[in-house]
N, C-alpha and C positions, 0 to 999 in steps of 0.2 A: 806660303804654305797653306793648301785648303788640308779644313777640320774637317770632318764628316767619322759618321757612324758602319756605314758599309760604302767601300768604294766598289762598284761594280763595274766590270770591266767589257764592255759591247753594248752597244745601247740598242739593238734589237728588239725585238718583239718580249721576248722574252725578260729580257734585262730590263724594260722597260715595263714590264707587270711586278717584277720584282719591288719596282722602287713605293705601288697602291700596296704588295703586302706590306711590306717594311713601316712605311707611313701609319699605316694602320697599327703598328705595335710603336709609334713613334718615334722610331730610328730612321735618321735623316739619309740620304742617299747623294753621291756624284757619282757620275757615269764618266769613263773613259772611252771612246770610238777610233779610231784609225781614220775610219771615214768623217767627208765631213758633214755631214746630216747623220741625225738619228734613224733610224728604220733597220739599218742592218742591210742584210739581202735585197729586204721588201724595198725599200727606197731606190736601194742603189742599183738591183739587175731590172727586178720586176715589177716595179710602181704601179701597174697596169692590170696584171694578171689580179683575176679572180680567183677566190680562196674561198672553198667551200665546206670547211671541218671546223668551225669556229664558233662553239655553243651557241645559238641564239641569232644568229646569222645565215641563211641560206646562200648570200655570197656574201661577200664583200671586198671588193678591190683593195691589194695590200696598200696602196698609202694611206688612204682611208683607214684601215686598223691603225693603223700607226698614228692619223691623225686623232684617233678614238683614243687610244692609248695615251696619246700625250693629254688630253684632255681632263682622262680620269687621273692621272696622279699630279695634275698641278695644283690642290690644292695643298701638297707636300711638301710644294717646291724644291725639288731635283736642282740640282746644279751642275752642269758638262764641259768638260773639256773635248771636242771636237777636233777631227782633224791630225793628232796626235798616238803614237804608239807606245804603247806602254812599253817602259825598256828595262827596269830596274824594281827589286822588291826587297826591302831593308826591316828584319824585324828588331822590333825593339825590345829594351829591357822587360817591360809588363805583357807581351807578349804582341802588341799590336803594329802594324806594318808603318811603314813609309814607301809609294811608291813612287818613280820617277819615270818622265816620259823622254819620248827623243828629243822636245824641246825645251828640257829642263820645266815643266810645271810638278808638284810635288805634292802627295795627297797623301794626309795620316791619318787611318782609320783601322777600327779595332777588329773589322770582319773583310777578307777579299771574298768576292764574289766574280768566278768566271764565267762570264756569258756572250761569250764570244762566236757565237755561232759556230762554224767552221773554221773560226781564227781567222789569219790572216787569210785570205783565198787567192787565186786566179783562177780563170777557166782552163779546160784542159783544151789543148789546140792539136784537132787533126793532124795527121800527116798527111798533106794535103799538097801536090803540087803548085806551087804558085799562089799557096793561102795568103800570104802573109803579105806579099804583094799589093791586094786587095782590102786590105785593113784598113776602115772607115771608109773602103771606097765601094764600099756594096759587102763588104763580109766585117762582120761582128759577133760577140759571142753572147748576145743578153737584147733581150730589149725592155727598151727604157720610153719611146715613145710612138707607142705603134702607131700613132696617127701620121707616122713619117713612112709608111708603109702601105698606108691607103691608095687603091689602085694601081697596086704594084705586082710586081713575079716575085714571089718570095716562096725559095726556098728552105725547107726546116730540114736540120740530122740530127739522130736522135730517140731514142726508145726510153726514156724517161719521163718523168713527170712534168717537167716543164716542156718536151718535146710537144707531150698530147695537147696538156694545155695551151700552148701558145698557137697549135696548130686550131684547136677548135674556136679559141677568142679569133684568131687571125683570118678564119675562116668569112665572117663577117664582115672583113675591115680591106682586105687585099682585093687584087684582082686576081688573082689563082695563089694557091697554094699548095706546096709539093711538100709533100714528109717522105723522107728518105733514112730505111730504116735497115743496119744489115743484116737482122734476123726476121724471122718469121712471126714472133711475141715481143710483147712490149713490157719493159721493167713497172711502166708505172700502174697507176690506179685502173684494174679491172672497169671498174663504169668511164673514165677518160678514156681507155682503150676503146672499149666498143661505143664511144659516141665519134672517136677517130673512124673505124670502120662502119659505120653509117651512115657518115660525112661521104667519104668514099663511096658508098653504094650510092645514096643519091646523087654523083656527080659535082659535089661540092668542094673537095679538095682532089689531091691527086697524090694515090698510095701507094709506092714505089719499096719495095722489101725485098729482103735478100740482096743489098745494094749496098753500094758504097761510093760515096764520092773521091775519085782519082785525079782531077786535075780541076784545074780554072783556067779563065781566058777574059780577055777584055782588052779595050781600049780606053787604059785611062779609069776605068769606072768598068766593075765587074757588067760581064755579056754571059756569058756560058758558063756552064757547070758539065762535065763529065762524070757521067756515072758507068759504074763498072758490074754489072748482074753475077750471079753465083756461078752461071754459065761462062762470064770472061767476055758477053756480047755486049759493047758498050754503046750507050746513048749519048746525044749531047741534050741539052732543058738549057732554055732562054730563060734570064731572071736579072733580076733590076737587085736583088738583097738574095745571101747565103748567112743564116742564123745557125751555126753548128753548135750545137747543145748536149755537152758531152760530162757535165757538171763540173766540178770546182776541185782544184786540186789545193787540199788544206793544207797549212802551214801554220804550228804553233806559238813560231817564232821565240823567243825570250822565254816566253812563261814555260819551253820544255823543257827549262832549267830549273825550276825552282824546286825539283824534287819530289815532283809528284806522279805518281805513277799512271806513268802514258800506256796505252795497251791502242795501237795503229790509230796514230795522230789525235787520238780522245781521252780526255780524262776518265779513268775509273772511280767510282764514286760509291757511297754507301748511299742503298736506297731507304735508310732508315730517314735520313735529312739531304742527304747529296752533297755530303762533305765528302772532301779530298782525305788522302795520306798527308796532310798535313793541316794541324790545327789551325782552324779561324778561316782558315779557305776553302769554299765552296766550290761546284760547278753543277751547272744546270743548262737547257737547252741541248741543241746538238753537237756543242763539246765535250757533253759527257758522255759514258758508256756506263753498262751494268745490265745483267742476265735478263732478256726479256724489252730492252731497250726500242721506241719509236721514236724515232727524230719527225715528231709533228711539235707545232709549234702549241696546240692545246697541254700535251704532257709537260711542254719544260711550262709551263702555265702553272701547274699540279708543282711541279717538281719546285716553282720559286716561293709557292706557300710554305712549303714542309720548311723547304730552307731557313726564312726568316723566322718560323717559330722556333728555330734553333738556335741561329744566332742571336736571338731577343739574351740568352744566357753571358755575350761575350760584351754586349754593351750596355746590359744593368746585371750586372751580376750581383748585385744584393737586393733585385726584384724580381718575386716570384712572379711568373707568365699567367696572366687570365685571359681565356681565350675567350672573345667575344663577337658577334655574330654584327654584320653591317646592319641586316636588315631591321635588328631591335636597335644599334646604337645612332645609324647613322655614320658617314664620313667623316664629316663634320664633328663629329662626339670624341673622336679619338685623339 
């Protein structure tokens, strides 16, 4: 049985700033992941992609944050169960949990903290003729090491944020690249957008809208991509990789049992602390929801401070909270 003071459950970006608040009011922390690396998302789809919303950083490639991340709260020492899904949540008499995983490890702590990103995920997959055919053999849903895509045909689908981004990193790295989008606007970031359409004007990638990809083809190892125009007049595009980027379809798994109130696959949370409908448990990051919500990884940043100064009540409850400032104590001080 691991002891701890908040067991946090996602070791993400997020959950893993939780653990420098926490540390800081000297409440010990173990993280739970499914995955088996910490990083969350960052590690696991996007290792690569640049991230440009992160105070104090003009970019910085997500594993990098993440390797930033683990940096700053080892002097807390975090402790991780890897690998493992949280499967069970057992409260106890004084009001504090027991949780269990799929492979029976068992952690008792006085605060749950969800930060699970999106929960369990997968990508959502085209209806795509003869997609699925081609999986790992030129079509995938994430990438993980674009240097396997260096002077290559790589096509993107997609009008999101990771569509623009990975078209403009990939821009650089491929030997042509295609975005293939079915509308005429793109969901994600205004400035990603228009550095996609300037890419395109100056002839650096190739911007294909109003479209949709209908079918695949290959020998063994995807060849062709068919796309289908708003007109019905179809092309075929030579490509070596097809990256359909269509985001993650969430799954809460277990934890939409525990009683807390789910409103479309996200915790509802008070933004007073970002505590659940139920005592001692938390949620922050982009699991949770509430009026006026950003799923940027800065807010659940915001959102894991308030948390722990909250929770400071459940694990000294006969010490009053003094809020104190790094920069006069120091790290180290606390």
């Amino acid at each position: 049985m691991i002891t701890t003071d908040i067991c946090i459950i996602g070791a993400g970006p997020v959950g893993l700033f939780a653990v420098f608040e926490a540390g800081l009011l000297k409440m010990r922390c173990h993280l739970i992941d499914a995955l088996p690396q910490v990083g969350g998302q960052l590690s696991e789809i996007y290792p690569q992609k640049p991230i440009y919303d992160i105070p104090g950083y003009p970019e910085v490639k997500a594993q990098e944050l993440v390797d930033n991340l683990m940096d700053q709260i080892e002097p807390f020492h975090p402790t991780f169960t890897l690998g493992e899904r949280v499967d069970t949540l057992e409260r106890q008499e004084d009001g504090s949990f027991i949780i269990g995983t799929n492979d029976g490890t068992q952690v008792h702590c006085q605060v749950v903290v969800i930060a699970g990103g999106l929960g369990c995920f997968e990508p959502r997959k085209p209806e795509i003729e003869g997609l699925e055919k081609f999986e790992g053999k030129g079509v995938s849903y994430m990438v993980k090491n674009p240097e396997l895509l260096r002077d290559r045909r790589v096509i993107l689908a997609g009008g999101g944020d990771s569509a623009l981004d990975w078209t403009i990193f990939l821009a650089e790295v491929a030997k042509e690249v295609t975005l293939i989008h079915r509308s005429d606007s793109f969901r994600g970031a205004p400035d990603s957008a228009e550095k996609v359409y300037e890419l395109a004007k100056q002839g650096k990638i190739n911007l294909v809208l109003q479209s949709n990809i209908t079918s695949v083809s290959g020998n063994g190892h995807l060849k062709e991509v068919v796309i289908t125009g708003k007109d019905k007049a179809q092309r075929i595009l030579a490509a070596d990789h097809l990256i359909p980027l269509f985001g993650l379809t969430p799954k809460l798994g277990p934890i939409a049992d525990w009683g807390l109130n789910i409103d479309k696959s996200a915790i509802s949370v008070s933004t007073v602390d970002y505590s659940t409908t139920v005592e001692r448990i938390y949620a922050i990051g982009d699991i949770n929801t509430y009026p006026g919500k950003l799923k940027l990884i800065l807010c659940g940043f915001h959102e894991a401070a308030l948390m722990c100064q909250s929770a400071f009540k459940y694990v000294y409850p006969n010490q009053k909270l003094s809020f104190k400032y790094t920069t006069v104590n120091g790290v180290h001080a606390f």
